[in-house]
N, C-alpha and C positions, 0 to 999 in steps of 0.2 A: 398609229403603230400596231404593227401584227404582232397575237401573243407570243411570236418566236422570236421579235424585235426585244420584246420589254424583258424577257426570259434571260437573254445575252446582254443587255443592256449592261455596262459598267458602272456601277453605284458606288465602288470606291478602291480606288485602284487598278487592280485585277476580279476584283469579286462582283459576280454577278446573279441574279434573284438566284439563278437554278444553280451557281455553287453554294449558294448561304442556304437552300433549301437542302443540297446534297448534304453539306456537312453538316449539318443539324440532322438529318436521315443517319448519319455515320453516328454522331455523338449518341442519341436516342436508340441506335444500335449496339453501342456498344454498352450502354446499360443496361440493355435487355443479354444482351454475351453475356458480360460478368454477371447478371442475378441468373444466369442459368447454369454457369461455372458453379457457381457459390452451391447453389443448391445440390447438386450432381456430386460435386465435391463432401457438402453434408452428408447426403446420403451413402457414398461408399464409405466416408470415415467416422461415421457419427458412433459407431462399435469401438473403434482402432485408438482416437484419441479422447484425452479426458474434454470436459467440453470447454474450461477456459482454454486450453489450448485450440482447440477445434475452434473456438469462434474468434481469435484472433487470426488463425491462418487463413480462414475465410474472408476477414475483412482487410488482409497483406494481398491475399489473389483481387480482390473485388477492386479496390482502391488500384491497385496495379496497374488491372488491364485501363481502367478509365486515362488514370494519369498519362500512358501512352498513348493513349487516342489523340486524347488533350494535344501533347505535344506532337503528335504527327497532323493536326489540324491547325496548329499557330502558323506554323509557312502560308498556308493557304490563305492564310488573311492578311498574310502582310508583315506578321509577327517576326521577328529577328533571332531567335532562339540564341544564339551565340550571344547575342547582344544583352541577354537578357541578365548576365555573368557578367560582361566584359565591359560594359559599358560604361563609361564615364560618366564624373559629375557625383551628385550629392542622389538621384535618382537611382544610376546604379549601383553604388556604396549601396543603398537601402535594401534593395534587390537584392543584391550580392550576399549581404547577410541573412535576407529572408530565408532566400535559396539553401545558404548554408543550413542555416537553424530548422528546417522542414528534410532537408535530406538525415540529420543527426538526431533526428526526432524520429525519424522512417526507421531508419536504420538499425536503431537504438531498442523500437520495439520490436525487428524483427530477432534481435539477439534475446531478449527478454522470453520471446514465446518457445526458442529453442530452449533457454539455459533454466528458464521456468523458476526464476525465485521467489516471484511470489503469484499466487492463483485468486479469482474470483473467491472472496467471503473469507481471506484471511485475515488476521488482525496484525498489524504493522506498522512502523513510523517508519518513513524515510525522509530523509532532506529536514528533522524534524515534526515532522507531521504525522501526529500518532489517527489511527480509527482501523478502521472496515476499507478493503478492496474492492468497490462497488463495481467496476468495470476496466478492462485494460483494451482502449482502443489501437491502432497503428502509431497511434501519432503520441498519445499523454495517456496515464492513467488517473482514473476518479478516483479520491478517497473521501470516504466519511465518518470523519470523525466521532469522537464520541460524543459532542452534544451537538451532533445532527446537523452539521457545516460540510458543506461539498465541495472539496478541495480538489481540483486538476492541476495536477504534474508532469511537466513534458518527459518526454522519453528517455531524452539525454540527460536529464537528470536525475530519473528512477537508474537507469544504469547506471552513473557512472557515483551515485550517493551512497551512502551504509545504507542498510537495509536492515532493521532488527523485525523479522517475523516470531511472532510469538507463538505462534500455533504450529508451525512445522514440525518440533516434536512432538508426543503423542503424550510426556507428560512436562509438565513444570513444577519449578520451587518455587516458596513463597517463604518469607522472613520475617517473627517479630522479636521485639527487645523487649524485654519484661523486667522492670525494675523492681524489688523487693527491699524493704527494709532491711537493714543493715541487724536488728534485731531479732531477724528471724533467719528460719532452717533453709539454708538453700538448697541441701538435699531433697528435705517433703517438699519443696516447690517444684524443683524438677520430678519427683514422683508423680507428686500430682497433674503436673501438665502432660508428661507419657501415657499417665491414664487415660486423661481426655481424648489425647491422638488415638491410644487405640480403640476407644469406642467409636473413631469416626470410618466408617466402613469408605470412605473414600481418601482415606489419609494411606499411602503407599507405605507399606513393609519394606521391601524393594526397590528404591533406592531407601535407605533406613533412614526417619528422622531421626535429627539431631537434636539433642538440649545440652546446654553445659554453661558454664558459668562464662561470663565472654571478659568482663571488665569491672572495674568496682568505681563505681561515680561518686562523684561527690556528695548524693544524697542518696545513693540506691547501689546495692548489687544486679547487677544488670543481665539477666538470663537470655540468651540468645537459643531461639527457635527456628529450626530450619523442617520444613513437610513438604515432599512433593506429593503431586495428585494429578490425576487426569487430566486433560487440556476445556474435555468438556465441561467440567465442573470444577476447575481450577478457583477461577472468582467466588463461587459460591464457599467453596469448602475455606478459602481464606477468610473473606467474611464470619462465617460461623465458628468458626477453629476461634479466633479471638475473644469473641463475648463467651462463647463456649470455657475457655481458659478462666477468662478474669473469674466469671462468675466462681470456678471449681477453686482458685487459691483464698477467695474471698471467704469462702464458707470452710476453710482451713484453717480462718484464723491469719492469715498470710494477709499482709497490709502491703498493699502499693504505695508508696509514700508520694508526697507533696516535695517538689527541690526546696530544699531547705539550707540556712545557711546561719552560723554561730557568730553571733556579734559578739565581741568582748570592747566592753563600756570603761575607761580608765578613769575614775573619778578622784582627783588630786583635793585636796582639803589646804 
C-alpha cells in the first residue's frame, strides 16, 4: 500500500489516520489558542481586575474555547451529540444528569465571579463548611478548613448555599458571659472589665463596647461583654480580651463562682 492508501484508509467508520492526525492538530491547537487568549487576556487586565476575579475569568475563557473545540470534534468521530442528552436507557439517564450537573456547576461559577461573594483567602462556611478560600475554579471551589482538610464544593452549591463570610467587613464583634458571684459588686466588675477594654489599643471606641448585666443564674450574675475590633486581629484581641479580664476581676477580689446548688436534707425522727 502507498503512503496516500494507508493515510485514507478507513479505520473506523468514517475516520481515517490523516482525520484522527488533523483533529488531534485542531484539539493541540486549540490549547495553544486559549493559553494564548488566557495570557493576552492577563496582560491587558491584570491592572483592571482584582486577581481572584482576573484568575477565574481566565479559567471561564480558557475552559470555553477548549469545551467547544471538544464539541465541534465529537461529529467527526462518529459522536452523536444530540444523543448525548437524549438518549435512552440507564446509559443516557446517567449522561443526562452528568451533563446537567457540569452545565450548573459552569454556570454557577460564572455567576460567582460576577456577583463576587466570596474571593481567594476569605474566611467562610458554606453548605456548612467553615475554613480558608484556597481556590475558586470554573467548575467547585476549595476550601480549607481549619485543621488543614481540603474540602471541594461544586458551584451550584456555593451559589445556591448561605454563605457566612467572615471577613468582608473590616471589623467584627466578639461576646463573653462572665458570671460573678452573686455576693459581689456588679458595678466594680463592670468597671473593671471597661478598664481592661480600654487599655486594649485594638478594642474599637466606635462601634462602643458593651457591658451590662444580662441575666441572673442560678449560681452567678451573668455579665454580658460585647467588643468589636478589626478583622485582622479580631482572633487575637478575643483571645487576650478574656484571660486579660479574668485575671483584672480576680485581683479585685471579684470571685467567678463554681455552679452551685442548695440541698435541703429533711430529717424526720
Amino acid at each position: 500500500m502507498t503512503l496516500s492508501e494507508i493515510l485514507y484508509a478507513k479505520v473506523y467508520g468514517n475516520l481515517t489516520p490523516i482525520k484522527i492526525i488533523s483533529l488531534i492538530i485542531i484539539f493541540v491547537l486549540s490549547i495553544v489558542l486559549a493559553t494564548f487568549i488566557r495570557l493576552r487576556l492577563r496582560y491587558y487586565l491584570k491592572d483592571k481586575l482584582p486577581k481572584d476575579r482576573l484568575d477565574l475569568l481566565l479559567k471561564f475563557v480558557y475552559y470555553s474555547i477548549i469545551f467547544i473545540v471538544v464539541l465541534s470534534i465529537l461529529p467527526e468521530i462518529g459522536v452523536n451529540i444530540s444523543g448525548l442528552f437524549v438518549a435512552g436507557g440507564i446509559f443516557g439517564l446517567i449522561l443526562g444528569f452528568a451533563s446537567q450537573s457540569i452545565v450548573s456547576n459552569l454556570v454557577s461559577g460564572v455567576f460567582i465571579m460576577f456577583e463576587r461573594p466570596i474571593k481567594i483567602g476569605d474566611q467562610v462556611e458554606i453548605d456548612g463548611v467553615s475554613g480558608f478560600v484556597e481556590d475558586i475554579h470554573i467548575m467547585s471551589t476549595l476550601i480549607r478548613t481549619y485543621d488543614g482538610i481540603f474540602v471541594r464544593i461544586p458551584n451550584d452549591k456555593v451559589f445556591t448555599s448561605k454563605i457566612s463570610n467572615y471577613v468582608t467587613n473590616v471589623v467584627r464583634r466578639f461576646e463573653y458571659t462572665i458570671g460573678i458571684s452573686y455576693s459581689d459588686d456588679a458595678d466594680k466588675a463592670i468597671e473593671v472589665i471597661k478598664r481592661v477594654i480600654d487599655s486594649e489599643p485594638f478594642a474599637l471606641k466606635y462601634p462602643e463596647p458593651q457591658v451590662f448585666v444580662k441575666q441572673l443564674s442560678d449560681s452567678s450574675v451573668d455579665i454580658t461583654v460585647r467588643i468589636w475590633a478589626p478583622i485582622q486581629v479580631w482572633y487575637d484581641v478575643r483571645m487576650k480580651l478574656l484571660w486579660e479580664i479574668k485575671k483584672a476581676i480576680e485581683e479585685e477580689g471579684i470571685e467567678i463562682p463554681y455552679p452551685q446548688r442548695v440541698v435541703w436534707l429533711r430529717i424526720e425522727e
